[in-house]
DOMISE-946458 format. One record per residue (C-alpha): x, y, z; residue in three letters. Coordinates in Angstrom, 2 decimals, padded with zeros to 5 digits, m for minus. Each point is the difference from the previous one (the first is absolute). Example, Ala and Ser with C-alpha at 12.3 -4.5 7.8 and 13.67 -1.06 7.14 Angstrom:
<fivexs>
012.30 / m004.50 / 007.80 / ALA .
001.37 / 003.44 / m000.66 / SER .
</fivexs>
This chain:
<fivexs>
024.17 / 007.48 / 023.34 / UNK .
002.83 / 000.38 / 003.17 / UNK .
002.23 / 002.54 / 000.95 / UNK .
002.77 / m002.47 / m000.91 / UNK .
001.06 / 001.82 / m003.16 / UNK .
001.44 / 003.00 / 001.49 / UNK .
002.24 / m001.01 / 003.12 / UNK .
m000.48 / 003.35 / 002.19 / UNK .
m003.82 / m000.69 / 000.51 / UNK .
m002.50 / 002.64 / m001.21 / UNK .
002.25 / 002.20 / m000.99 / UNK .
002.52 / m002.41 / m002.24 / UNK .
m002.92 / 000.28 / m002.80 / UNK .
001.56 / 001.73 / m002.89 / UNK .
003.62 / m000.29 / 001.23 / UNK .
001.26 / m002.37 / m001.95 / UNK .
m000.82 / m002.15 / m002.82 / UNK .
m003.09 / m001.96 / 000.47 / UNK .
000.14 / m003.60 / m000.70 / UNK .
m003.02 / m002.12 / 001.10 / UNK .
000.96 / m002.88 / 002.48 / UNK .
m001.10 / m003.83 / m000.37 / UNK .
m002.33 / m001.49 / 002.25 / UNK .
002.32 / m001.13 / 002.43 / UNK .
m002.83 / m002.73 / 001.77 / UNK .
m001.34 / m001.85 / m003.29 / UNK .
m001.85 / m003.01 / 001.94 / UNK .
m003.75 / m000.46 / m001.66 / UNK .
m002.87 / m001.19 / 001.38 / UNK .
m000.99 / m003.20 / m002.08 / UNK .
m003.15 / m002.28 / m000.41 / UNK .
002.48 / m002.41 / 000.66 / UNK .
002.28 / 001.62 / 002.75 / UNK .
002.90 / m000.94 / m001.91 / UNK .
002.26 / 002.88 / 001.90 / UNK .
m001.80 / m000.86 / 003.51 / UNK .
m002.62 / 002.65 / m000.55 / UNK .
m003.34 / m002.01 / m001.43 / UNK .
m003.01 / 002.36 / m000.99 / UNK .
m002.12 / 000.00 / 003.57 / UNK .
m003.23 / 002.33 / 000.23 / UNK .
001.07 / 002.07 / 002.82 / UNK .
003.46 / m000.83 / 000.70 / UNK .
001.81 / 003.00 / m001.38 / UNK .
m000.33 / 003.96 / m000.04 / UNK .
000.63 / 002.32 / m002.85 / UNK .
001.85 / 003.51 / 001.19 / UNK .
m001.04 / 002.92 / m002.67 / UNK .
000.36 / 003.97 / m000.51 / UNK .
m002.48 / 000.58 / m002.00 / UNK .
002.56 / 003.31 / m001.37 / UNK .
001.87 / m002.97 / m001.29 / UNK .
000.19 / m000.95 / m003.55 / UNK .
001.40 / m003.64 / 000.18 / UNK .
m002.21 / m000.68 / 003.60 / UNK .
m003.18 / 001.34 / m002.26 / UNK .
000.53 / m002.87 / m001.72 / UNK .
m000.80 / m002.18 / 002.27 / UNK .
m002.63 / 001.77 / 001.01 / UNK .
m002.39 / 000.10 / m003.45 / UNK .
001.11 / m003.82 / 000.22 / UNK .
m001.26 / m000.94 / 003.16 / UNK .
m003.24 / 001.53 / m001.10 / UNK .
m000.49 / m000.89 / m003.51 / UNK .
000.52 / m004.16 / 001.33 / UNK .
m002.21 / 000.55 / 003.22 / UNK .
002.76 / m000.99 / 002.30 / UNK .
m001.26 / 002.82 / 003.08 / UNK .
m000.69 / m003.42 / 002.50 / UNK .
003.02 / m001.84 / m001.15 / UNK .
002.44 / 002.83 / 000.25 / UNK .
m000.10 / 002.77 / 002.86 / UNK .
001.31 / 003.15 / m000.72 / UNK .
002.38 / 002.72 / 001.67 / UNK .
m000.37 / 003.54 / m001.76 / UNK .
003.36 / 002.22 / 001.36 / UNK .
000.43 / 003.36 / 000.53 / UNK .
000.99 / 001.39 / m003.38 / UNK .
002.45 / 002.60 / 001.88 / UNK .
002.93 / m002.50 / 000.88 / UNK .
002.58 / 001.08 / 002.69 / UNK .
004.12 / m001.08 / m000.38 / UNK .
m000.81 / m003.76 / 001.10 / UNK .
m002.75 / m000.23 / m003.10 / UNK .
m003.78 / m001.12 / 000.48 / UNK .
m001.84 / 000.32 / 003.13 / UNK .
m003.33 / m000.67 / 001.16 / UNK .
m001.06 / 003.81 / 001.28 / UNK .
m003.49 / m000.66 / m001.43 / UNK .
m000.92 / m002.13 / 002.65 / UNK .
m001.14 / m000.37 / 003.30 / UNK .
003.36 / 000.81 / 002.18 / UNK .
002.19 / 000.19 / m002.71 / UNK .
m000.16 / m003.95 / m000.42 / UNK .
m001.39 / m002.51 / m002.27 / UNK .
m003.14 / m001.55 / 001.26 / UNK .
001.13 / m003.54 / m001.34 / UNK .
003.33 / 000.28 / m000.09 / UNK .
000.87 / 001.77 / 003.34 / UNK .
003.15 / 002.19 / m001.81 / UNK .
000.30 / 003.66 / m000.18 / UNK .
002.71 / m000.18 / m003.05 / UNK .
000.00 / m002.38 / m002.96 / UNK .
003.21 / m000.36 / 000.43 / UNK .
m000.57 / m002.50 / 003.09 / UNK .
m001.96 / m002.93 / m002.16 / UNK .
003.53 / 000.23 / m001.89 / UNK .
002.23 / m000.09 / 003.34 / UNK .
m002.07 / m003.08 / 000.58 / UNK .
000.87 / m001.87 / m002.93 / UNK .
004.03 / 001.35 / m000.65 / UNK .
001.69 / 002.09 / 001.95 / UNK .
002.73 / 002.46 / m001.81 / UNK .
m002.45 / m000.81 / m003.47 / UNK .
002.14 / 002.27 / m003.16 / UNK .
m002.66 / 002.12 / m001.14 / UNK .
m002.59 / 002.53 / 001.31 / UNK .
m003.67 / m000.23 / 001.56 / UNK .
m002.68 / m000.41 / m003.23 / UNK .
m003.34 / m000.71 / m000.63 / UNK .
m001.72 / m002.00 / m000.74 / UNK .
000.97 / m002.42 / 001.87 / UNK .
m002.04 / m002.98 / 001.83 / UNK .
000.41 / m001.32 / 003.49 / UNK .
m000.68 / m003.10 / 001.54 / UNK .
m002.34 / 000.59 / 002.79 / UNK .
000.79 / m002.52 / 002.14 / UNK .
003.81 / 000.41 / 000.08 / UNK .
m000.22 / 003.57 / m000.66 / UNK .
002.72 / m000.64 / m002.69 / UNK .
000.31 / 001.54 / m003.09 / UNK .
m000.91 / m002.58 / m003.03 / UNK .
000.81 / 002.44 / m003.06 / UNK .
001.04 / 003.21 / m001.38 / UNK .
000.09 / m001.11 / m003.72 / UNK .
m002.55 / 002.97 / m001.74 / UNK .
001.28 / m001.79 / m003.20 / UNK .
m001.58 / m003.11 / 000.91 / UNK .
m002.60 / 000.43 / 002.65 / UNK .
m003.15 / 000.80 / m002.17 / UNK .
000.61 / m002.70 / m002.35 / UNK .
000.16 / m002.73 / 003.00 / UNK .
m003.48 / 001.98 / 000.66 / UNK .
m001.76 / m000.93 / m003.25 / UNK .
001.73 / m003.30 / m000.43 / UNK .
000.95 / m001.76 / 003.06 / UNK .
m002.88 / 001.12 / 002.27 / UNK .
m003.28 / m001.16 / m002.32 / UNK .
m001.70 / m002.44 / 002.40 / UNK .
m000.56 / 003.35 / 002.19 / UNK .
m000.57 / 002.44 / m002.77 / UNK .
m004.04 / 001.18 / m000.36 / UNK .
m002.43 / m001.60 / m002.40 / UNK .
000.56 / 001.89 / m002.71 / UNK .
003.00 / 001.58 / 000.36 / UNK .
002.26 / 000.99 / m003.23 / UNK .
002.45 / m002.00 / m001.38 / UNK .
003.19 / 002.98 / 000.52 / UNK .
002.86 / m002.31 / m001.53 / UNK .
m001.92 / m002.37 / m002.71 / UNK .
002.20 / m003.00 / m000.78 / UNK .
m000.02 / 000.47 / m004.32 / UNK .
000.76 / 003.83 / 000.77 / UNK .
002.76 / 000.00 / 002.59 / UNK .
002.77 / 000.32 / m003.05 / UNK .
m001.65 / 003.23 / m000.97 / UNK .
m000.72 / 001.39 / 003.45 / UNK .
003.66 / m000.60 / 000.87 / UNK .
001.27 / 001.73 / m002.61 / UNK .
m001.69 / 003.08 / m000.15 / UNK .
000.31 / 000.42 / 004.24 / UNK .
003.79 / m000.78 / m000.82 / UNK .
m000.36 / 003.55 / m002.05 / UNK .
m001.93 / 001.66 / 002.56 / UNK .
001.90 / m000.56 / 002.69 / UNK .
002.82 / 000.81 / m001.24 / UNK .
m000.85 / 003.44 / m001.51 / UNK .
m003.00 / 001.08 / 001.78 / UNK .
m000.60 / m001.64 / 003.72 / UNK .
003.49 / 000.37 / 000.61 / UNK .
001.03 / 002.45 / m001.97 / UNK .
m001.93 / 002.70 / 001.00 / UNK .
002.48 / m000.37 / 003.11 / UNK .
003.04 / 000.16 / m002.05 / UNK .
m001.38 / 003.19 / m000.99 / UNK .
m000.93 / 001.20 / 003.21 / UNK .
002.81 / m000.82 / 002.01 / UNK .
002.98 / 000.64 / m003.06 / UNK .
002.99 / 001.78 / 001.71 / UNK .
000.74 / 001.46 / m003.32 / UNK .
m001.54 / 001.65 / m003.50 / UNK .
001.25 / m002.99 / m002.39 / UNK .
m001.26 / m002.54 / 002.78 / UNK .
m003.23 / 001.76 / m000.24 / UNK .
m000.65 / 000.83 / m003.24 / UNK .
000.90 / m003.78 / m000.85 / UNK .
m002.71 / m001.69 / 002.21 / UNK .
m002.47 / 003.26 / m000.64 / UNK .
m000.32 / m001.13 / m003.90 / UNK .
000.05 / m003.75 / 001.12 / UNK .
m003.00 / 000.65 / 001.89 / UNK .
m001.77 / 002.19 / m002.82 / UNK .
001.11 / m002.68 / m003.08 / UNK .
m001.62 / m002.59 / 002.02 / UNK .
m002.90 / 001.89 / 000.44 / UNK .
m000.27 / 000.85 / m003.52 / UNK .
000.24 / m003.13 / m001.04 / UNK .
m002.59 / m001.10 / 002.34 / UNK .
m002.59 / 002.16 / m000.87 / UNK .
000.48 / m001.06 / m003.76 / UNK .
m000.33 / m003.20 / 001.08 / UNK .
m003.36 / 000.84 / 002.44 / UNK .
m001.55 / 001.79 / m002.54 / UNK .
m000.69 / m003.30 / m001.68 / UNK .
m001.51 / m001.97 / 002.50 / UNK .
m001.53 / 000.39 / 003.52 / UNK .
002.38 / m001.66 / 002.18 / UNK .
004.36 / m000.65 / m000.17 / UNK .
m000.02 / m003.89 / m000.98 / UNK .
m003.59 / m001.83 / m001.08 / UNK .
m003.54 / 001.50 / 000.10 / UNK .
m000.35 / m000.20 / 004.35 / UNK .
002.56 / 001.23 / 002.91 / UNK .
002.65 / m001.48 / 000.97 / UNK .
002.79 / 000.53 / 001.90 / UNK .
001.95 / 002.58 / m003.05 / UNK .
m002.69 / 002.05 / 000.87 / UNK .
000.36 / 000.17 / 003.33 / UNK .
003.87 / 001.23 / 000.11 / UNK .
m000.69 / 002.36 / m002.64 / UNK .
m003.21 / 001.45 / 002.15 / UNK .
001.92 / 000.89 / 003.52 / UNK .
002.68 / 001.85 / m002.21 / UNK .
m002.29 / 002.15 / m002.07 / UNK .
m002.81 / 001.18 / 003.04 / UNK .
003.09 / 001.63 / 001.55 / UNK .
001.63 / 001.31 / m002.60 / UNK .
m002.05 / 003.69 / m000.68 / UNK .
000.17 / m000.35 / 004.05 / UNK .
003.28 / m000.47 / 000.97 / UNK .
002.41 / m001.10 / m003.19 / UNK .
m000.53 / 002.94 / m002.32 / UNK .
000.91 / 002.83 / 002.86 / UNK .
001.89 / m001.91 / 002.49 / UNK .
001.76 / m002.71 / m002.11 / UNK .
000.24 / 002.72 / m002.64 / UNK .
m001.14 / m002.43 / m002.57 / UNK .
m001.68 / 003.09 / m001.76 / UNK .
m000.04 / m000.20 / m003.77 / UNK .
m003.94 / 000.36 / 000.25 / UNK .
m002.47 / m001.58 / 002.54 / UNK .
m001.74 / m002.93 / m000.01 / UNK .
m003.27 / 001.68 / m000.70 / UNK .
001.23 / 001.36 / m003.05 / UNK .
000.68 / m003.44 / m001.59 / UNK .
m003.37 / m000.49 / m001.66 / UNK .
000.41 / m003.52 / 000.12 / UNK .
001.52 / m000.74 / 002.97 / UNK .
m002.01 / 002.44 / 002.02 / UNK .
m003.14 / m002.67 / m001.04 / UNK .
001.77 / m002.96 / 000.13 / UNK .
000.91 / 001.07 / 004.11 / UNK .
m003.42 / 001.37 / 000.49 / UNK .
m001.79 / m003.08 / m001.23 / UNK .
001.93 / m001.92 / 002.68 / UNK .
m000.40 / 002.30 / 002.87 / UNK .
m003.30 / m000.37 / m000.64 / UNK .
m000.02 / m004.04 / 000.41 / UNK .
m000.72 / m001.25 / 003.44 / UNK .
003.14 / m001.06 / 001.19 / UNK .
001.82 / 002.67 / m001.52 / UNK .
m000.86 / 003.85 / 001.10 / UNK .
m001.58 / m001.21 / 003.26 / UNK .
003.93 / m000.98 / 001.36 / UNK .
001.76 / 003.27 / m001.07 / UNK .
000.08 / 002.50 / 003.04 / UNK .
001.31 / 003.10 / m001.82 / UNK .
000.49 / 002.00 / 003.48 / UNK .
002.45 / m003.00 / 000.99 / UNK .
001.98 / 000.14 / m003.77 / UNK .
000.18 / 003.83 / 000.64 / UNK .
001.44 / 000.21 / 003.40 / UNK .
002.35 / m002.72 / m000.27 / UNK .
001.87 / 000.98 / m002.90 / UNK .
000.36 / 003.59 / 000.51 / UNK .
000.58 / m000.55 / 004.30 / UNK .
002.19 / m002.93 / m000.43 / UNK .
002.22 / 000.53 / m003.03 / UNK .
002.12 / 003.00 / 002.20 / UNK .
002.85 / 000.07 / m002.38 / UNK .
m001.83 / 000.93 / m003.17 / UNK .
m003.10 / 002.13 / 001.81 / UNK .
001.82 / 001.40 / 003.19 / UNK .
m002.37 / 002.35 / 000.80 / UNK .
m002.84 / m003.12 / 000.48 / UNK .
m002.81 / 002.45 / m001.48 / UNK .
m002.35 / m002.13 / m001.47 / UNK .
m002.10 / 001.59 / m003.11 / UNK .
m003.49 / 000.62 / 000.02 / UNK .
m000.18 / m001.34 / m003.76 / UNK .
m000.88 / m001.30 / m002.28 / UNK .
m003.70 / m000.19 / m000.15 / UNK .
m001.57 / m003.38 / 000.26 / UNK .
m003.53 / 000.58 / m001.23 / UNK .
000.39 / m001.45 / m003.13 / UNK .
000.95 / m003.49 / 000.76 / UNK .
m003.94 / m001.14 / 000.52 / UNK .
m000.79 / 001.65 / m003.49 / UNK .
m001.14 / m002.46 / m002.89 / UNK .
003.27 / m001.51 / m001.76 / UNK .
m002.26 / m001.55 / m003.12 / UNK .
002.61 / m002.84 / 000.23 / UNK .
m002.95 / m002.84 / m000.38 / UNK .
m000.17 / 000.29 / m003.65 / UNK .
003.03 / m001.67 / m000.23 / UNK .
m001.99 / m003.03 / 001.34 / UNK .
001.95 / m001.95 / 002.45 / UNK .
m001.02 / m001.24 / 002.88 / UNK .
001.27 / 001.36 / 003.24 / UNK .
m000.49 / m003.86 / 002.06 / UNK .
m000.15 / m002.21 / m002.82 / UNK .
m002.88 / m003.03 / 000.89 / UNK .
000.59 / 001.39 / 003.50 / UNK .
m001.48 / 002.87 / 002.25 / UNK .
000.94 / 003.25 / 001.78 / UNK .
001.14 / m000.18 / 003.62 / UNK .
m003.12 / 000.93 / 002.37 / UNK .
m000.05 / 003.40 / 001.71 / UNK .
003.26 / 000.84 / 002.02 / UNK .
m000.22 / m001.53 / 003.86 / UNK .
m000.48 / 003.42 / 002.62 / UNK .
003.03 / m000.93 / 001.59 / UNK .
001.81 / 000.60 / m003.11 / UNK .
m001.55 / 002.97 / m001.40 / UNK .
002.06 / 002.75 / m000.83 / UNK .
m001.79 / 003.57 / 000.83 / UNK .
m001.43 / 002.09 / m002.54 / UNK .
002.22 / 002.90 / 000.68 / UNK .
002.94 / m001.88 / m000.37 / UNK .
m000.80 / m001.56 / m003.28 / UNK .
m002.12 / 003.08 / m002.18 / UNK .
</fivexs>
């Protein structure tokens, strides 16, 4: 997520018609270091929000494959000011690896005048202080697939070989209508625009649900990576998509199904334990200035009922296929109870 799709900063969101940029730097880290960035246990530093959708990626990643020691990690302040992501969490307003206030200074380092805006996630190179990539698209796959000589024992297979046809094709369909188009929903500049994406995002889900009402999981019997872009779309949605995004045909928790199927992964290590709800809230409803002016963020919805039993296990599956779930969550990393329920 940047501010680079609206061009007046915080308050360009909802001004004009949203159309999601590219990943401008698309370099991957490799086993092989074909692009000049080989896989190197801690070389490089991953900058999160944790209010982001396409950063949380990253983020269930990282924990699902064990990858805490090989991979550092920068959490920014979900409230972003005109020159994007900055480091206000910490300790003076800097990174304590990096030394930068502002994201926006690994990408100085690597191109000045870069088209684009600020996002995350994006990795760094420590030792350069460069930034490597800003490819969501691509980032978590190079995670489950490129960095499995420092992956834990045990960790899931997120991208299996025989099932990458399938995964690919049913992300294809929720990108399109659901991670992203909950945003051409939200930030539509006028009713046909809106009403367009608003019964993309609701087919999809539809469609979806028929299909999750089946089986446990998106693609195969375990997790993989279909479930994880479908997950850091639907725990915002009741939060911040149905009101804000006005994406408000009915609520997530009234999708008998789906409601479950989102519960049963919340409830997976590696899932729930990355969402910080308090940072989701505040960001969207502070930062977005051109659709919520006022920057009142609501007190809603209630979040009780995401630790309640979802029942999903008699559709067998299972959640890490021969592997195991991630151990408990390092301190350093923990997000406070009273930002999460």
């Amino acid at each position: 997520m940047s501010r680079d799709d609206g061009d007046d900063g915080n308050t360009g969101y909802g001004r004009r018609t949203f159309k999601r940029s590219k990943a401008h730097f698309a370099d991957r880290i490799t086993a092989d270091g074909r692009d000049g960035w080989p896989v190197e246990a801690g070389r490089y530093r991953l900058v999160v929000s944790r209010a982001c959708p396409w950063a949380s990626r990253s983020l269930v990643s990282r924990r699902l494959l064990g990858l805490e020691d090989a991979l550092s990690l920068a959490v920014a302040d979900p409230i972003q000011d005109d020159r994007s992501w900055r480091f206000t969490l910490d300790e003076d307003g800097r990174d304590p690896v990096l030394g930068i206030r502002y994201l926006a200074e690994a990408y100085d380092r690597r191109e000045s005048d870069y088209p684009g805006g600020v996002s995350v996630p994006a990795i760094v190179d420590v030792p350069s202080g460069r930034l490597v990539t800003n490819d969501y698209q691509q980032l978590t796959l190079d995670l489950a697939t490129e960095w499995t000589a420092l992956h834990r024992d045990g960790a899931p297979d997120l991208y299996p070989d025989k099932l990458r046809d399938e995964i690919d094709e049913v992300m294809a369909g929720v990108y399109e209508d659901v991670n992203n188009g909950v945003y051409k929903a939200g930030f539509a500049t006028g009713q046909k625009e809106y009403e367009a994406a608003c019964a993309g995002v609701f087919r999809r889900l539809e469609l979806l649900a028929g299909r999750l009402e089946r089986q446990r999981y998106l693609v195969g019997d375990t997790i993989t990576e279909a479930d994880i872009r479908l997950f850091t779309t639907l725990v915002r949605f009741d939060a911040v998509y149905h009101g804000h995004f006005k994406c408000n045909r009915w609520k997530l928790t009234e999708n008998e199904v789906l409601w479950a199927y989102v519960r049963d992964l919340y409830q997976t290590p590696g899932f729930g334990d990355t969402v910080d709800f308090d940072h989701i809230k505040r960001h969207y409803y502070q930062v977005h200035t051109g659709i919520n002016p006022t920057r009142v963020v609501p007190l809603g919805p209630d979040l009780s009922g995401w630790l309640t039993p979802h029942h999903r296990e008699k559709l067998a599956g299972r959640p890490f296929g021969d592997g195991t779930p991630p151990g408990p969550v390092r301190a350093e990393e923990r997000i406070p109870a009273a930002r999460t329920l």
